[in-house]
C-alpha positions, 0 to 999 in steps of 0.5 A: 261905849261898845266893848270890844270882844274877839269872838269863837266858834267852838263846835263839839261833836254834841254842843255848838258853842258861841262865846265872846271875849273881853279883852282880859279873856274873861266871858261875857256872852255865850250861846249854845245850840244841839242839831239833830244828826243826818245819815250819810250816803251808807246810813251812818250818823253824821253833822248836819252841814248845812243846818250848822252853816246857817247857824254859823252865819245868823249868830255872827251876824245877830252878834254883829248888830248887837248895840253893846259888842265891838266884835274886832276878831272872830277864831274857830275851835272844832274836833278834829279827824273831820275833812270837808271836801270842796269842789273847784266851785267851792261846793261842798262834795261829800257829806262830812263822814264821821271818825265813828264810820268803820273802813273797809278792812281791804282797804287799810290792809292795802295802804299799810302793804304799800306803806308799812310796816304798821309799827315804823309808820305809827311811830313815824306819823304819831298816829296808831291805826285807827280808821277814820280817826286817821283823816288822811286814811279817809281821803286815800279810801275815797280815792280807791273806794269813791274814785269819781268823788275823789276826782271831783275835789278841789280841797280837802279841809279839816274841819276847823279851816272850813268854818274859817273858809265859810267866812274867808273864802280863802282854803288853808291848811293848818299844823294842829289839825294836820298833825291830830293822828291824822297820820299825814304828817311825819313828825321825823321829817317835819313834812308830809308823810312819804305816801302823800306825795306818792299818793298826790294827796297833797293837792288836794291840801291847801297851803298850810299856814301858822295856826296865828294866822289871822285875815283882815278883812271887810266882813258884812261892811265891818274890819275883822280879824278872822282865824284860820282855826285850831284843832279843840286839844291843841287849843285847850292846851294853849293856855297852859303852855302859855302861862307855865313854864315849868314842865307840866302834863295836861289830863283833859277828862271827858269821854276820852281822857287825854294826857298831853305832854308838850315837853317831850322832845324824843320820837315816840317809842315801839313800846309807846305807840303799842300803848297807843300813845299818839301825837298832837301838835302844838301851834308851833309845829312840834309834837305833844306825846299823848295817851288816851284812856276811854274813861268817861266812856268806861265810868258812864257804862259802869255807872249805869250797871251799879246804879241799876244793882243798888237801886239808887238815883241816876245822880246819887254818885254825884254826891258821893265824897272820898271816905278816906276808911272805905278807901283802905277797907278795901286796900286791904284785901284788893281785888280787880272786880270790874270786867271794862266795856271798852278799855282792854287790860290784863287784869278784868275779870271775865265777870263783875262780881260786887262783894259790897252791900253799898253803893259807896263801896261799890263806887270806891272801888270801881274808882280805885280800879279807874284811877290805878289805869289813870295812873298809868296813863299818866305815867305813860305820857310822862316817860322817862323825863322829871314832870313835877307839875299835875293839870286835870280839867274837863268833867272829872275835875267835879269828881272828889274821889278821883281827884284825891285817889290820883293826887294819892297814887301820883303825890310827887307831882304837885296836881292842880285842877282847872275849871276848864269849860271854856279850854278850847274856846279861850285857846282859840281866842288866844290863838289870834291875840298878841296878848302875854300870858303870866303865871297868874293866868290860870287862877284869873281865869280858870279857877286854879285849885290846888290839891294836897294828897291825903295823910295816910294813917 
């Protein structure tokens, strides 16, 4: 007898990933795959559409041939600030321009004179001025600086809703993808933002629907359930919200650490947005105040340099666990040493200088350093509200002494990791499910671990 799976597409900046589901949510396929980058029309790196399409295709239909799977669903999880602009014949018009590509200065400068000021419009949309990571800032470049281009679009899709399309051929809007620091959305009118409209951005965006959506449909001769989609954060969170219901905040740990507060229930703050707080959108429509902080970014480039200057393998600091003496050592006389690459603070010194003669020294203190900006961000997300509850998934979940430092700085908050590979994946698959999640959830699944801070001597 077939078991019956829902399928999801999960498509990383880095790792396209295929996984199939049971119906208790548990993995029982996966398939990774790495394409090689393509320039744009500039020379900018960026997916290659095509080959990724082709893929997308020949998984699924291998998959729906397999004797052992009864595929009934099948859902999308992408990054997001990604835009795909289809033709009125349904073609692809422009490559998919990467949230990395630098915008023309004149250009943001001309859209925020007209729809300004900077600080009210950040607030208003729950996203900071960040060029290309603002979607909707890429659309209004293409209409003043690629006017012929923008003529051509029929549709502008976020990426999430285009994977769906290749499936559906049906062009649909959704609310995660709409409200990820897009800034097209105005999370105080609960609609566009004003510019959207003035602009007629608006239609070349399809109608949006609920991120629950499904489309039944004969797929290749087969009755599937196909998604419409979801944004990767908003999914990653879905299962947390889900299961819990006491007030909690989410720290999604990669290249970017992003905390996620789904319970904020006040627009964001002057002070937040100059803090670089943002919006995400949960698949209910309402905010999810967030802070981001480039620490896997900032713990890659640093590690490089110590691993260089003690002469050690590129993997010893992988061995490396919290030693509680080291710790206070250096409590003792603090000081900042490490100058950041890409987080700005007031504290850096203008050069890194190493006092220690180890490496695990050296290593405990860049994470003190780490953790006391982690702590912050935290904090930040948090605001005034009462949060008791603590989630860490994603890479750092593995590293000893970031873990007991942060459950150390934050001890009132009960701090629970999550094994958490499959967070965007099992959001998606959960996204188009009529399944109840209990409490139970997160240690069936995702290897739930509790965290006591240690006894301080």
């Amino acid at each position: 007898m077939k078991k019956e799976v829902t399928a999801v597409f999960d498509i990383g900046k880095t790792n396209k990933k295929f996984f199939l589901f049971d119906t208790d949510f548990k993995e029982v396929y996966r398939e990774y795959k790495k394409f090689d980058l393509i320039a744009d029309e500039d020379g900018h790196p960026t997916e290659n559409l095509l080959a990724l399409q082709n893929w997308l295709k020949d998984v699924f239909d291998s998959i729906l041939k397999a004797e052992e799977y009864d595929v009934t669903a099948i859902n999308f999880s992408t990054y997001g600030a990604s835009l795909v602009h289809l033709d009125e014949n349904g073609e692809v018009v422009t490559p998919l321009y990467d949230y990395t590509k630098p915008l023309d200065t004149e250009i943001t400068q001309s859209f925020y004179e007209k729809y300004g000021p900077e600080l009210e419009f950040s607030k208003d949309t729950g996203s900071t001025n960040s060029g290309m990571l603002n979607s909707g800032m890429q659309l209004y470049w293409l209409k003043y600086a690629k006017p012929e281009v923008f003529k051509k679009i029929k549709y502008s899709l976020h990426l999430p809703q285009y994977i769906s399309y290749i499936f559906t051929g049906i062009p649909v809007s959704e609310y995660t993808s709409i409200g990820c620091h897009t800034a097209l959305w105005d999370y105080t009118k609960k609609d566009y933002h004003d510019w959207v409209y003035q602009e007629k951005i608006d239609v070349k965006l399809p109608p949006i629907v609920s991120t629950e959506t499904s489309i039944n449909m004969n797929y290749n001769g087969k009755r599937i359930k196909i998604g419409v989609g979801i944004h990767d954060s908003s999914s990653a969170l879905l299962p947390y919200v889900r299961s819990i219901k006491k007030p909690f905040v989410l720290v999604s740990t990669g290249t970017w650490s992003i905390t996620l507060n789904p319970f904020s229930k006040t627009p964001l703050s002057a002070t937040e947005v100059k803090m670089n707080c943002i919006n995400y959108m949960r698949i209910n429509g309402k905010a999810v105040k967030a802070s981001r902080l480039f620490l896997g970014n900032e713990y890659k480039m640093q590690l490089k340099e110590l691993t260089a200057y003690f002469k050690v393998s590129k993997d010893y600091h992988k061995e490396i666990q919290f030693n509680y003496e080291t710790y206070t050592e250096i409590r003792k006389d603090f000081k900042h040493l490490f100058t950041w690459y890409g987080i700005e603070t007031e504290k850096a010194p203008e050069v890194t200088k190493i006092p220690y003669d180890t490496f695990e020294c050296a290593y405990h203190h860049l994470m003190i350093e780490l953790v006391l900006l982690q702590v912050k961000s935290v904090e930040l997300a948090v605001g005034d509200m009462e949060i008791g509850r603590l989630y860490i998934d994603g890479g750092f979940t593995d590293n000893d002494v970031y873990i007991k430092l942060l459950s150390h700085y934050l001890r009132k908050m009960k701090l629970r990791t999550t094994n958490a590979s499959l967070g965007s994946a099992l959001g998606a698959a959960i996204s188009i499910s009529d399944s109840k999640l209990n409490s139970k959830f997160l240690k069936k699944n995702y290897s739930l671990k509790k965290h006591v801070p240690f006894i301080i001597k």
